[in-house]
N, C-alpha and C positions, 0 to 999 in steps of 0.2 A: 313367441318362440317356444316358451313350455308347454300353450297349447297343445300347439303343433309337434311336439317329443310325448305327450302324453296318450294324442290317439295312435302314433306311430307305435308306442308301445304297447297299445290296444291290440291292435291289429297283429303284431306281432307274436301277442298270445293267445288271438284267437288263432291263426295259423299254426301255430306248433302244436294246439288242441286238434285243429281240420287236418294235418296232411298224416294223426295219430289214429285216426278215423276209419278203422276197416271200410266203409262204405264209399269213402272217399280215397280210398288205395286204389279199388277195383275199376273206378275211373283214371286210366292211364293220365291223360291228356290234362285234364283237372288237376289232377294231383301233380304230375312236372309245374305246371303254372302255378300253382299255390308254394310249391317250394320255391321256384326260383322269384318269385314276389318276396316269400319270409327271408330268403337270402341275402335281399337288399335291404332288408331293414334292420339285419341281425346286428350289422355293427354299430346303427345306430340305437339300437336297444342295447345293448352289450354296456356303450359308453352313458346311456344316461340311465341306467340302473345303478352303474357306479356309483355317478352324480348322485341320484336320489339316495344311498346307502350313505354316501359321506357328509351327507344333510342333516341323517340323521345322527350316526358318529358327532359332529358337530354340534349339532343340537345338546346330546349329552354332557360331552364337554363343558358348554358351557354352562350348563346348571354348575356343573361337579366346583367351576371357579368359583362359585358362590360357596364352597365346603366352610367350616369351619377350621380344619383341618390346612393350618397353613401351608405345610409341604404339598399333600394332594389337592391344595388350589394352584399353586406354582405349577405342578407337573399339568396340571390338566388346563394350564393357562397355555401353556407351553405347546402341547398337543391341539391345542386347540387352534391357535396360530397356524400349525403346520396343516391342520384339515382346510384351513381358509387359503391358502394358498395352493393347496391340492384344485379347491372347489373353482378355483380362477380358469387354472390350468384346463378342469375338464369343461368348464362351460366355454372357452374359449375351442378347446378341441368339438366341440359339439357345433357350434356356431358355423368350422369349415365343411362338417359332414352335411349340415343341411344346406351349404349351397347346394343350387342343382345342375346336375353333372349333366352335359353337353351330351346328348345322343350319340354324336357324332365319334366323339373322342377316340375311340377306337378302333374308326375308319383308318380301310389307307385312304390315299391320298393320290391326286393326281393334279399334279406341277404344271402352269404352262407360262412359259416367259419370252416376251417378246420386246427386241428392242425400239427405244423410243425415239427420246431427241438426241443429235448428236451423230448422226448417219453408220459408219463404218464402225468409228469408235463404240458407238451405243451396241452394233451386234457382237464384237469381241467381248463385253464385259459382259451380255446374256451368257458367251458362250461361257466366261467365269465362273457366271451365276450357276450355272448348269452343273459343271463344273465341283462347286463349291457345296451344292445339295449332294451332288453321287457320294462325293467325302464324306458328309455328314452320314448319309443313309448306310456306310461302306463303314465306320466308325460304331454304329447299332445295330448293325449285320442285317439291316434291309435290302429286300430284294428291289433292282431297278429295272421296270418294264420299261424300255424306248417305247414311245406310238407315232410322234411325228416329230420329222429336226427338215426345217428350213437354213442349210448354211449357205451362206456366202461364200464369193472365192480367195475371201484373205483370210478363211478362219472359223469368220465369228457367226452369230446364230441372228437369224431373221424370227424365227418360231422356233421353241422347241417345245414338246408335249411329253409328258412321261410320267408313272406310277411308281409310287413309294408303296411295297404291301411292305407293313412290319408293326407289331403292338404298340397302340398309341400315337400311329404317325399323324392323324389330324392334329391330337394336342401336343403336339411339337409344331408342328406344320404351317398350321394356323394361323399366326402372327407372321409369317411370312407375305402374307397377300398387301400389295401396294406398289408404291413407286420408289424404286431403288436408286438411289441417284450416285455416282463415281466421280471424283475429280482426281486426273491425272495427268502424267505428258503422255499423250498418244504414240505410237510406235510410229505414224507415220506424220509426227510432226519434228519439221527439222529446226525451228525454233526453240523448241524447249518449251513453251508455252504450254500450263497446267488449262486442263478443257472441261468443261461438264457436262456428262451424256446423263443419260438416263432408263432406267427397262423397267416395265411392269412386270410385276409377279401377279398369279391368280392361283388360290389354293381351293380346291375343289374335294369336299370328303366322296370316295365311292360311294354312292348310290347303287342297292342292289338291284331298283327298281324304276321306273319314272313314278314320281309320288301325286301325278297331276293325273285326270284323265283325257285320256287321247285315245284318235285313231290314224290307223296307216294313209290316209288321204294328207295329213299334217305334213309328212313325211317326202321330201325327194332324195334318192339314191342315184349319187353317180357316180361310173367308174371310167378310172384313165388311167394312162401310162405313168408311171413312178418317174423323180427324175433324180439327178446325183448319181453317186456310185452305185455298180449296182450291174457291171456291163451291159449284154445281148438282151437276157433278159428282163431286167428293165426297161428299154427301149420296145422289147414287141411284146409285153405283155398287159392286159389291160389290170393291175392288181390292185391299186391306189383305189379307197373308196373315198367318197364327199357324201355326207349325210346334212341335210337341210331341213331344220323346223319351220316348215311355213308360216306359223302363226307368229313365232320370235324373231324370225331370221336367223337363230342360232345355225352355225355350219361346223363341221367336223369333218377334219380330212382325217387319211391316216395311212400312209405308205412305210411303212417301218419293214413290214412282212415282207414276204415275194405270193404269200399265199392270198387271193381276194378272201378267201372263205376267215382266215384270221384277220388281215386288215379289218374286214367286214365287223368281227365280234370286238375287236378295239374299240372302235369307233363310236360302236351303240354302247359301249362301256361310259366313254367321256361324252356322249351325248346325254346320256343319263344323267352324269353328274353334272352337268354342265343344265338343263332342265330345273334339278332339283334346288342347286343354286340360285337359277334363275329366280323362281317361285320365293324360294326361303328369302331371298334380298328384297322381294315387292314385300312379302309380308314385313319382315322387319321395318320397313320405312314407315309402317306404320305406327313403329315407337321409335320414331327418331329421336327423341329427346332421350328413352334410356341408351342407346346405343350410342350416344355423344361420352357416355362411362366406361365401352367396352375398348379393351387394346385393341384396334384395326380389324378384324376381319372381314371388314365390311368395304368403304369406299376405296378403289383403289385407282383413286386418284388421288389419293395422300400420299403424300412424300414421306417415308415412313423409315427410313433409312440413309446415311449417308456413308461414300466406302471414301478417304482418304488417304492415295497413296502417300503422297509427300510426304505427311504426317504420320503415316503409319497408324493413322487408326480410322475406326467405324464408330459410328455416333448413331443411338437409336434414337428418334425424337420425339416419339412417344412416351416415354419414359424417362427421357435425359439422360440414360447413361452412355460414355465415351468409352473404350476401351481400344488399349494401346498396343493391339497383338494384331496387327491386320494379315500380316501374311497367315497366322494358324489359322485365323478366321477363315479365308479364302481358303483355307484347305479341309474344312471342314470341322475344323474346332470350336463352332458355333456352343455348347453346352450351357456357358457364364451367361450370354444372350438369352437363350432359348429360355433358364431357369429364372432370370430378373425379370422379364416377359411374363411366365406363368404366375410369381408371386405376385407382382403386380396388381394381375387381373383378378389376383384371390380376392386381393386385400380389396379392392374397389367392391366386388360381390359380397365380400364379408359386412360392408356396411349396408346393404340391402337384409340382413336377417337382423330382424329386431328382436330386441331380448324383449 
């Protein structure tokens, strides 16, 4: 670990010598990328200069308790204690800066949930789910892009697809991805009898790019008529596109627009992400044993969640925590979740940086 904080702080006073550099000003390009490089290390320099000053503060102290001088060994016995307890604090604060931060994190995000087992009922508690993200996003003042909603005619949601843009929606987002499972009395059970359905979540960070390489032959493009609401125009317009990766099988619809030319840019948006996912998931399996430590955002064929009307509450199972507010829940007061989720995952990471 101190290695590793010692070249970090190398680097970070070679850079603040290189971006001081008339020669290296007159290169635009160079010079943005050497500051925004020293800008990431600045606060990990910042906090273990501390550190290394209250080392040394410490250091002195403890001579001074060796004083002859019975009061000024008391006092400096005294202070000395309180440097060691500073010294915890920052090496502990040092320990979170060096996990490393998810690329991704600052992505939006793009939502797709489909329901599972459990037929009718399974697509009403999608449509919940749906439902229960706008809240949350609508709660962070993020904007919500529709791109595709498959409903049924009681309601509920067969597919739905749609874009969270807002600061930091992956790492929010992110532990979302799995199998959500509901036990309740169905609306259209006249028994009374509690049922269990179940819906996938998949959370996908935007992708500004495909990150694999490819060419347009991979690709098939097709267009059809939209269905649902939507009158005249939907029935004689061809606006609906399906985009197919021939090497994955990945497919993407996306009728949300009336326009083909926006459906069209939709599409290749969540294709994208949908691509990059793809790739990033093969690679990861190639450290399946660390990702057996990470919160979910991987298999999601884990049951990774349960919603409990009867009881009124939602049980995460990753985690083990229950809590007993399910209607706020459902309306998008997810935050208690979302932050036992993030600590969580720190705390597992935190034991990957060795002192």
């Amino acid at each position: 670990m101190f290695e590793k904080l010692e070249a970090m702080l190398k680097r970070f006073n070679e850079l603040t010598e290189q971006i001081a550099d008339p020669e290296i000003v007159k290169k635009r390009e160079l010079w943005q990328s050497l500051v925004k490089e020293r800008a990431s290390l600045e606060e990990v320099a910042e906090k273990y200069t501390a550190y290394l000053k209250n080392e040394e503060e410490a250091e002195l102290c403890r001579e001074m308790t060796r004083s002859e001088d019975a009061e000024m060994a008391e006092l400096a016995e005294a202070e000395y204690a309180e440097l060691l307890s500073k010294r915890d604090a920052l090496k502990d604060e040092l320990k979170i800066l060096l996990i490393p931060k998810d690329p991704m994190d600052d992505k939006n995000v793009i939502i797709e949930i489909r329901g599972g087992a459990g037929g009718e009922e399974a697509s009403l508690f999608a449509a919940d789910l749906m439902r229960m993200y706008h809240r949350f996003a609508e709660r962070l003042r993020w904007k919500v892009e529709e791109i595709n909603l498959n409903e049924t005619e009681l309601g509920g949601v067969k597919e739905a697809v749609f874009m969270l843009n807002g600061k930091g929606a992956y790492s929010k987002m992110k532990y979302e991805s799995g199998v959500h499972r509901v036990q309740r009395v169905p609306e259209t059970e006249s028994q009374g009898r509690v049922h269990t359905s179940t819906c996938t979540v998949a959370v996908l960070p935007e992708a500004e790019e495909v990150v694999v390489d490819f060419n347009e032959k991979d690709f098939k493009i097709d267009t059809y008529r939209s269905g649902g609401a939507g009158g005249q125009h939907v029935n004689k317009t061809e606006s609906a596109v399906r985009i197919t990766h021939l090497p994955t099988g990945i497919v993407v619809e996306c009728q949300d627009e009336r326009s083909q030319i926006k459906n069209r840019e939709k599409a290749w948006k969540v294709m994208n992400s949908r691509l990059y996912d793809h790739f990033r998931t093969q690679k990861d399996k190639e450290y399946a044993l660390n990702r057996k430590t990470q919160v979910g955002t991987g298999d999601r064929s884990e049951r990774i969640r349960t919603y409990n009307f009867p009881q009124g509450r939602v049980t995460d199972h990753r985690i083990g925590l229950t809590l007993y507010n399910l209607p706020d829940f459902m309306d998008g007061d997810m935050f208690e979740m979302v932050e036992a989720l993030q600590l969580y995952d720190r705390n597992l990471k935190l034991g990957d940086v060795a002192d």
